[in-house]
C-alpha positions in Angstrom: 107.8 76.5 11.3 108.1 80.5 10.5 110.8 81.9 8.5 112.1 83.4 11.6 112.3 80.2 13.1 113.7 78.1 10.1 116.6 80.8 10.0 117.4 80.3 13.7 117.5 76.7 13.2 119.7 77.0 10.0 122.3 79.5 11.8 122.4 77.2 14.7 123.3 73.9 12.8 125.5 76.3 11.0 127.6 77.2 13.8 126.3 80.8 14.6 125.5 82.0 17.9 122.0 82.5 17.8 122.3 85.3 20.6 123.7 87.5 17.9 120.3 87.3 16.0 118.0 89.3 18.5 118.6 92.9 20.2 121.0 94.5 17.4 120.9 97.8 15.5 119.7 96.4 11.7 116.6 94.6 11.0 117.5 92.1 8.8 114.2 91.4 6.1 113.8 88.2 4.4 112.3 89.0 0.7 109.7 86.0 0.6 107.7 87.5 3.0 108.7 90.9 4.2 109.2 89.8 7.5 112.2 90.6 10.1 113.8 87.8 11.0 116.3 88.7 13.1 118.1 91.9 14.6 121.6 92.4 14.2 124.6 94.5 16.0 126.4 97.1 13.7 130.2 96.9 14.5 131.5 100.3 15.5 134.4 101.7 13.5 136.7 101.2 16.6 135.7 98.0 16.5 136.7 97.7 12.8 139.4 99.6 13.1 141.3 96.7 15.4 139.8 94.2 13.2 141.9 95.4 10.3 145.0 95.8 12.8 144.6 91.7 13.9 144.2 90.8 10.5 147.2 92.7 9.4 149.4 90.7 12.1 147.9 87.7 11.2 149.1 88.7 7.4 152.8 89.1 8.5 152.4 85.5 10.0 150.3 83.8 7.0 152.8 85.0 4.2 155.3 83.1 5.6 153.6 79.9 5.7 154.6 77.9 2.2 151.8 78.2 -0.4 150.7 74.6 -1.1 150.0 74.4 3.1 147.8 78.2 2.5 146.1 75.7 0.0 144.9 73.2 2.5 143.2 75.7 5.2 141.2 76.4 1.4 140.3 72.9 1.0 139.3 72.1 4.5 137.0 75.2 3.9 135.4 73.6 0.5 135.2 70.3 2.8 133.1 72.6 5.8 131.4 74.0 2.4 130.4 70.1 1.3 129.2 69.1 4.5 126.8 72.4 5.4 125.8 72.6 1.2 121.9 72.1 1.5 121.9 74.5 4.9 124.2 77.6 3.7 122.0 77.5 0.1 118.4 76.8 1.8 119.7 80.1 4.2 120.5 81.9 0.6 117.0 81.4 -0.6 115.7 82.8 2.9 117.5 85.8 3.2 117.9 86.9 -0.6 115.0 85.3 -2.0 116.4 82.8 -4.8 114.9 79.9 -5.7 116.4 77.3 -4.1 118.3 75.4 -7.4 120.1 78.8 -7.5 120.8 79.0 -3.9 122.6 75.6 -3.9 124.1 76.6 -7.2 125.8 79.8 -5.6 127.7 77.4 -2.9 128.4 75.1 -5.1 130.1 77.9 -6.9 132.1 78.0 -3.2 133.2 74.9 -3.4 134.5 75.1 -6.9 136.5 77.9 -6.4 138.2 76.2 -3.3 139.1 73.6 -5.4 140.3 75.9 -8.3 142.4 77.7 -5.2 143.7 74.6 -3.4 145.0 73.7 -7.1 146.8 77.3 -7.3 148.0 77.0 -4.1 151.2 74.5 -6.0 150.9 76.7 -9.2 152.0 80.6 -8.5 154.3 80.8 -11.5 156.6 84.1 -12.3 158.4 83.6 -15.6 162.3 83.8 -16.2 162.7 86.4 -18.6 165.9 86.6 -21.2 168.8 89.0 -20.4 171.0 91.1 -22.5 173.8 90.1 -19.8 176.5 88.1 -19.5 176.3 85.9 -16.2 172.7 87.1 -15.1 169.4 85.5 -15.1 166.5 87.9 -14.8 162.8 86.6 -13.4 159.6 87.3 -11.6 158.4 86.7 -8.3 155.0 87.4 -6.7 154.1 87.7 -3.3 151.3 88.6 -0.8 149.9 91.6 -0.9 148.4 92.1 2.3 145.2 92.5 4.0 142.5 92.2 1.7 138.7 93.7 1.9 135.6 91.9 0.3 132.5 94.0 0.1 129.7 92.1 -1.2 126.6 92.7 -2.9 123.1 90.9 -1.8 122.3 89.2 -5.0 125.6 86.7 -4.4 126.0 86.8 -0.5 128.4 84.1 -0.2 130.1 82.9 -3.7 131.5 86.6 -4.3 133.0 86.4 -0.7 134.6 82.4 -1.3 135.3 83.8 -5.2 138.1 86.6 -3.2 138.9 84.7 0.3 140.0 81.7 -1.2 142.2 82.9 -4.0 143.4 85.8 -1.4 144.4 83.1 1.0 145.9 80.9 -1.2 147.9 83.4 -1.9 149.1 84.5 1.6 146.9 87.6 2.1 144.5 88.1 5.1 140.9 88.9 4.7 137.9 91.1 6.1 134.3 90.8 4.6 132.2 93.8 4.5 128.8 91.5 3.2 125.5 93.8 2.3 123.2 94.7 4.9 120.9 93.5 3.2 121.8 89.8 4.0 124.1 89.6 6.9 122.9 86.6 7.8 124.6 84.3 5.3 127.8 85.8 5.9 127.6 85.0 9.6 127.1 81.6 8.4 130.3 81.6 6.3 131.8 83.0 9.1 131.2 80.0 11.4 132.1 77.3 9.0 135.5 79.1 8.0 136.1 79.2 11.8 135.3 75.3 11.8 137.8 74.9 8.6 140.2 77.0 11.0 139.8 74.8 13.6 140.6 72.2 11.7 143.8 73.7 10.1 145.2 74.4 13.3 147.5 76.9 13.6 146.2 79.6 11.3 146.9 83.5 13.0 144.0 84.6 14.7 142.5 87.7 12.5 143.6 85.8 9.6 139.7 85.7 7.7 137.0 87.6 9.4 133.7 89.4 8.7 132.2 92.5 10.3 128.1 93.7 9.6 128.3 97.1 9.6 126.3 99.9 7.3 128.1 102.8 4.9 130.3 104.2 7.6 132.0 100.9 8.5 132.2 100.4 4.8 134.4 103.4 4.8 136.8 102.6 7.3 138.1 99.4 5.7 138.2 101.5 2.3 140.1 104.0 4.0 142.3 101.7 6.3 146.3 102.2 5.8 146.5 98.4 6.6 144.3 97.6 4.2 145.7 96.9 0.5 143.5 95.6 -1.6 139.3 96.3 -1.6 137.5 93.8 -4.2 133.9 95.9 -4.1 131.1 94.4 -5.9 127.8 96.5 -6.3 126.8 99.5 -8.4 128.5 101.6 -10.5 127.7 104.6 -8.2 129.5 102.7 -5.3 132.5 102.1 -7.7 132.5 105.5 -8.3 133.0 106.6 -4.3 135.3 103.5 -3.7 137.6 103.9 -6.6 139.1 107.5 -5.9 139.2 107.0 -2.5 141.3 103.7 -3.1 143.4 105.8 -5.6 144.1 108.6 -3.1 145.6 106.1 -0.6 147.7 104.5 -3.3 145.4 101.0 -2.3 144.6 98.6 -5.2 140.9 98.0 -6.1 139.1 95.1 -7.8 135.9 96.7 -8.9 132.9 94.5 -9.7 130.3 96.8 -11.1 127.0 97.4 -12.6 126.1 95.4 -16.0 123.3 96.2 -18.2 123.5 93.1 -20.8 122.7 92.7 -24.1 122.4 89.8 -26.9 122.2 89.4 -30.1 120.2 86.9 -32.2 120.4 86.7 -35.7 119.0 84.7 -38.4 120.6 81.7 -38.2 120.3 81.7 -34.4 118.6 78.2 -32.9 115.6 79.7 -31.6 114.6 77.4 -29.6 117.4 77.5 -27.7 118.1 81.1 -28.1 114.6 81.8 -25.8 115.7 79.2 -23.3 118.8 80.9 -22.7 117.0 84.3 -23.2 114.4 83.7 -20.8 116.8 82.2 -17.7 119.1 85.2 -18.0 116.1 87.8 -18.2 114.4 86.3 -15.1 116.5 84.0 -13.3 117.1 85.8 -10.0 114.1 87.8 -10.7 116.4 89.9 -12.7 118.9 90.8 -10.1 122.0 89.5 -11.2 124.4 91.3 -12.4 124.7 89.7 -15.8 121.0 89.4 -16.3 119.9 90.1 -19.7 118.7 93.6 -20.1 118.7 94.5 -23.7 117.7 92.2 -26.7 118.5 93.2 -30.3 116.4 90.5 -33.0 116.9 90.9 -36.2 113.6 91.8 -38.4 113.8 88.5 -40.5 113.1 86.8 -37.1 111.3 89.3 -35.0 107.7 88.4 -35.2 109.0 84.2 -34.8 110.9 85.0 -31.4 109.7 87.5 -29.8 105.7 85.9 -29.6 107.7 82.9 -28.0 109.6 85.4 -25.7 106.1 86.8 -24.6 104.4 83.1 -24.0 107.6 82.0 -21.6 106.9 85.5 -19.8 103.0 85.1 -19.4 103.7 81.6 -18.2 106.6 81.5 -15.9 105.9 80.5 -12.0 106.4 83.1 -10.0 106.2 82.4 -6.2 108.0 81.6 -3.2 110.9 79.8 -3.2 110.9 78.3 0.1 107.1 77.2 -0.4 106.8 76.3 -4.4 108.6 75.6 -6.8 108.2 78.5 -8.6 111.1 80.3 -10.9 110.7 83.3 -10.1 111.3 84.8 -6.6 110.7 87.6 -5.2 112.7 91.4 -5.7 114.8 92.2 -2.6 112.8 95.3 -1.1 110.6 97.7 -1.5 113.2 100.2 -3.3 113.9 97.7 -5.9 110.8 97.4 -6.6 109.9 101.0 -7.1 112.7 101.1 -9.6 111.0 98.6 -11.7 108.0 100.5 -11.5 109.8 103.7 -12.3 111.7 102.3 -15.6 108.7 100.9 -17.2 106.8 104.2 -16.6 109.7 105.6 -18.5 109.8 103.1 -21.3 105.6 103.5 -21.5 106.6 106.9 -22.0 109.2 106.5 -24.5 106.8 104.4 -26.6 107.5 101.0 -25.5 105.0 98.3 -25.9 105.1 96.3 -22.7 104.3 92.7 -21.9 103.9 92.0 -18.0 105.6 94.0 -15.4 102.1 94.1 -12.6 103.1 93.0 -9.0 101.9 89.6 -8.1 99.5 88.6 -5.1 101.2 85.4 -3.8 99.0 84.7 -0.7 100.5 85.0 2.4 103.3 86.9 1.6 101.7 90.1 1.6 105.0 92.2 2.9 106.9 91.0 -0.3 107.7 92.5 -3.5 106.4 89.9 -6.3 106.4 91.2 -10.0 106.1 89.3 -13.3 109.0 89.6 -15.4 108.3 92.3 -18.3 109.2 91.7 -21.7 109.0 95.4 -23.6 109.5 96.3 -27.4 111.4 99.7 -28.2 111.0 100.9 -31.5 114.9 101.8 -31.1 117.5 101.9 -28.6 116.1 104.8 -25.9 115.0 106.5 -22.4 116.0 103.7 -19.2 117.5 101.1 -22.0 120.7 103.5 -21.2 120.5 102.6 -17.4 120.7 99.2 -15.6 117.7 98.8 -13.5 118.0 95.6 -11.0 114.8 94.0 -11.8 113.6 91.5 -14.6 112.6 94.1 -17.6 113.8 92.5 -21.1 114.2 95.6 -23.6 114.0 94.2 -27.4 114.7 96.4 -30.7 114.4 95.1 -33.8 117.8 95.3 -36.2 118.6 95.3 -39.6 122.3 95.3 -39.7 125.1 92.9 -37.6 127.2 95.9 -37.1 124.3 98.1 -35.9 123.5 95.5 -33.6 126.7 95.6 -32.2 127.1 99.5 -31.8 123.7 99.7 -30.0 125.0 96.6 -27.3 127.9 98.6 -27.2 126.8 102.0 -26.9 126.1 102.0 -22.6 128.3 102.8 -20.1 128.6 99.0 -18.3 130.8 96.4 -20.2 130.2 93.3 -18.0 128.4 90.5 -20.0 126.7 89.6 -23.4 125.8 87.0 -26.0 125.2 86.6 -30.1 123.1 83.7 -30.6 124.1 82.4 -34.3 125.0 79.8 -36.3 126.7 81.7 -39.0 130.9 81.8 -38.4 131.6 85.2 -39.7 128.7 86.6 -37.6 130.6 84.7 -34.5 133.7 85.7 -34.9 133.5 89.3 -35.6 131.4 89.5 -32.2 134.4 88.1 -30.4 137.1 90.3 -32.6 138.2 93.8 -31.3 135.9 95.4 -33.0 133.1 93.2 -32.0 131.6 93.0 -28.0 133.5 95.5 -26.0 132.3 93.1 -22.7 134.7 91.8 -20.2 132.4 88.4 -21.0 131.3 87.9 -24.4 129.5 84.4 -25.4 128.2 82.5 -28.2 124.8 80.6 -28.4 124.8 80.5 -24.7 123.2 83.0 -22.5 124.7 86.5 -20.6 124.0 84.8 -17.3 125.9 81.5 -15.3 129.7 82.1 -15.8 131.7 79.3 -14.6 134.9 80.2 -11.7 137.3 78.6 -14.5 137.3 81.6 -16.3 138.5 85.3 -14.9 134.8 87.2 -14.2 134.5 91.0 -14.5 133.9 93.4 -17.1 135.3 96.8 -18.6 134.0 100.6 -18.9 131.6 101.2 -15.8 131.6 97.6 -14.6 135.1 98.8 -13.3 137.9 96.9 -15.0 138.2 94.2 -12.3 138.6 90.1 -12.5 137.3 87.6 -9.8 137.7 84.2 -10.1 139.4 81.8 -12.4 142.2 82.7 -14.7 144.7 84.4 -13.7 142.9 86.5 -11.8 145.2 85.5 -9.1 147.6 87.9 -9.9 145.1 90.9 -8.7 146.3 89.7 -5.0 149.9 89.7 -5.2 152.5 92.3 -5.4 154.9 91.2 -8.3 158.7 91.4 -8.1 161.4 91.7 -10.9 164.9 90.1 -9.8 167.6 90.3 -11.4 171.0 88.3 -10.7 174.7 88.6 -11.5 176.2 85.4 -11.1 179.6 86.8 -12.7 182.5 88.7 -12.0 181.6 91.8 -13.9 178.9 94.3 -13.8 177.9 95.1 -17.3 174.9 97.8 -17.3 171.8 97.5 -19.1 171.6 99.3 -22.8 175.5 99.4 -23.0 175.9 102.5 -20.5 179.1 102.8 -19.5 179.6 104.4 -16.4 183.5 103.7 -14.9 184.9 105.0 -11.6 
């Protein structure tokens, strides 16, 4: 069966109406082979438009309905996610090229945050908070925010969706996707098993979670919707920086999601052995496309020529195919333009002196329309040229280092602030990377890799990764609008800081 055809089937046992998939505007690409496997209708703007208007009726319906019954339309949706688990992540490896471990592993990242969400659903605390008068009690309430946009990226086409929908529905917001055009595809297929999860609910407000596929333009309506209050955006840091102000202009909130060029750490203590197995998953698993892949290494000289000769074996032996066909770890890149940005930065480390270790395109037979390339391991005499700049693509930077603190100046010394990792076994070493003055990363790890963060824990990272949290934690809060009340229960009306003010 073609690709083509094993996508139809998937989207039809999915739920999707396969008529959609043939006569539309965007040809939608999948990376294992190059080929267009199906065509898809833009929405118009107009089209948007009222998309945002029913979702912002359904809003003023849903935030009325009591929190722990929001929580159940999110654990019928983890149920729809159970059932259709091998489908939805086999449709993953298809239209973005992962192998297919990692494909399952993104929806079962789904279904864990529905179940983190359906638990929230009975816990949206505020706090009561100590007065300085008589007869009052002061506290905190939080409430739904509104309609809430998702744009996603194509390296996580359906967790980053469920990561924002099912926290923003548990909390009594609506939602509208924006996914990438890029992969379309999977989104429909959420799409259709959130309608099933719907249907199953009951008597959810119709508008109440909804996707469009549409290209920059349609992008830019949601982003500049009134009705809109809340846009989580995950992509580059360029996108960030045209979504953020025009957010800001309209007085919206943003959860931005940005760009991360990673670094780690391993010093002379570090397990090696372990240190290259978690080195070599977050340099190359996704083909390098996720944004906390490993980007930077800094090794310090007492160890340099034991790890990185191991580093360079794992790259000239990794299996690099496709996904759907082998079993291969390494996929393909997404496109053509990825590609030539790989190209591109190791012609700029070459020139910059680096010494590099792979990086050719690969011939996998058959797939002659797709971009294959063996992950590239190169060593930088220091810290220099494209290190500064993330490129999406499996290129492994390493500089040797002499001192901890230099180490951590150089991981610190680029604009993103997403993810990062010190592999040691030595305490002081551990703890000053976690201190204030140590990772200035929004995730910061020890002896375990830059790449695989659970949904328990808030994900999102500072400086130009955008200052925004997704996920676990209390990440919540990023949804709802918060309210301080304050109530007099007695028969006077004392005035805060002892004003007096008598009439």
């Amino acid at each position: 069966m073609s690709v083509k055809d094993q996508t139809k089937d998937l989207l039809q046992k999915l739920g999707v109406d396969v008529a959609a998939l043939e006569g539309g505007d965007l040809a939608v690409n999948t990376p294992t082979t190059g080929e267009v496997i199906a065509n898809v209708k833009l929405a118009s703007a107009d089209q948007i438009s009222a998309q945002i208007d029913k979702a912002h009726d359904a809003f003023k319906v849903w935030r009325k309905v009591p929190a722990p019954r929001r929580g159940e339309l999110v654990r019928l949706l983890g149920e729809e996610l159970r059932l259709h688990k091998d489908e939805l992540g086999r449709l993953v490896s298809i239209e973005a090229g992962k192998i297919p471990s990692e494909g399952l592993g993104e929806v079962q990242e789904m279904i864990d945050i529905c179940d983190f969400a359906v638990g929230l659903s009975r816990q949206l605390y505020g706090l009561t908070i100590a007065t300085e008068r008589a007869d009052h009690r002061m506290m905190e309430t939080w409430h739904p925010l509104g309609v809430v946009g998702i744009i996603s990226a194509f390296n996580f086409p359906v967790a980053v969706w469920a990561w924002n929908a099912a926290l923003a529905l548990a909390c009594g917001n609506a939602t509208i996707w924006k996914p990438s055009e890029k992969t379309p595809l999977t989104a429909m297929a959420c799409q259709a098993i959130m309608d099933k999860a719907l249907a199953k609910f009951g008597d959810a407000p119709e508008g109440l979670a909804t996707m469009f596929v549409a290209d920059r333009v349609g992008g830019e309506v949601m982003v500049d919707h009134e009705k809109v209050a809340l846009v989580s955006a995950t992509g580059s840091t360029r996108m960030g920086r045209e979504v953020g102000p025009r957010l800001a202009k309209r007085f919206a909130r943003s959860i931005l999601e940005l760009g991360g060029n990673n670094a780690g750490i391993v010093c002379p203590s570090a397990d090696l052995d372990m240190a290259v197995r978690a080195i070599a998953f977050g340099a190359m698993g996704t083909a390098g496309q996720r944004c906390t892949s490993t980007r930077r290494l800094f090794v310090h000289e007492s160890i340099y020529d034991t790890l990185v000769p191991q580093l360079k074996k794992a790259y000239e032996g990794v299996s690099i195919g496709n996904p759907l066909t082998s079993d291969a770890l390494v996929g393909p890149l997404i496109d053509k333009d990825a590609a030539s940005n790989m190209e591109k930065a190791l012609a700029a480390a070459k020139a910059a002196g680096g010494k590099i270790v792979g990086g050719e395109r690969v011939d996998v037979e058959g797939n002659e329309g797709a971009y294959y390339y063996r992950p590239a391991v190169v060593e930088m005499q220091t810290q220099s040229g494209p290190m500064f700049e993330e490129t999406f693509a499996p290129i492994l930077y390493v500089v040797k280092y002499t001192d901890f603190d230099d180490a951590i100046e150089m991981q610190n010394a680029v604009g993103a602030g997403l993810s990062s990792m010190v592999f040691t076994l030595n305490v002081r070493e551990a703890e000053n990377f976690l201190s204030a003055s140590g990772s200035d990363c929004g995730i910061a790890n020890v002896n375990i890799g830059t790449s695989g963060a659970e949904i328990g824990g808030a994900f999102g990272g500072e400086k130009e990764t955008g200052g925004g949290r997704e996920s676990g934690s209390d990440a919540w809060k990023g949804y709802m609008r918060r309210a301080t009340n304050t109530v007099n229960y007695g028969t006077e009306l004392p005035l805060a800081q002892g004003v007096s003010f008598d009439i």
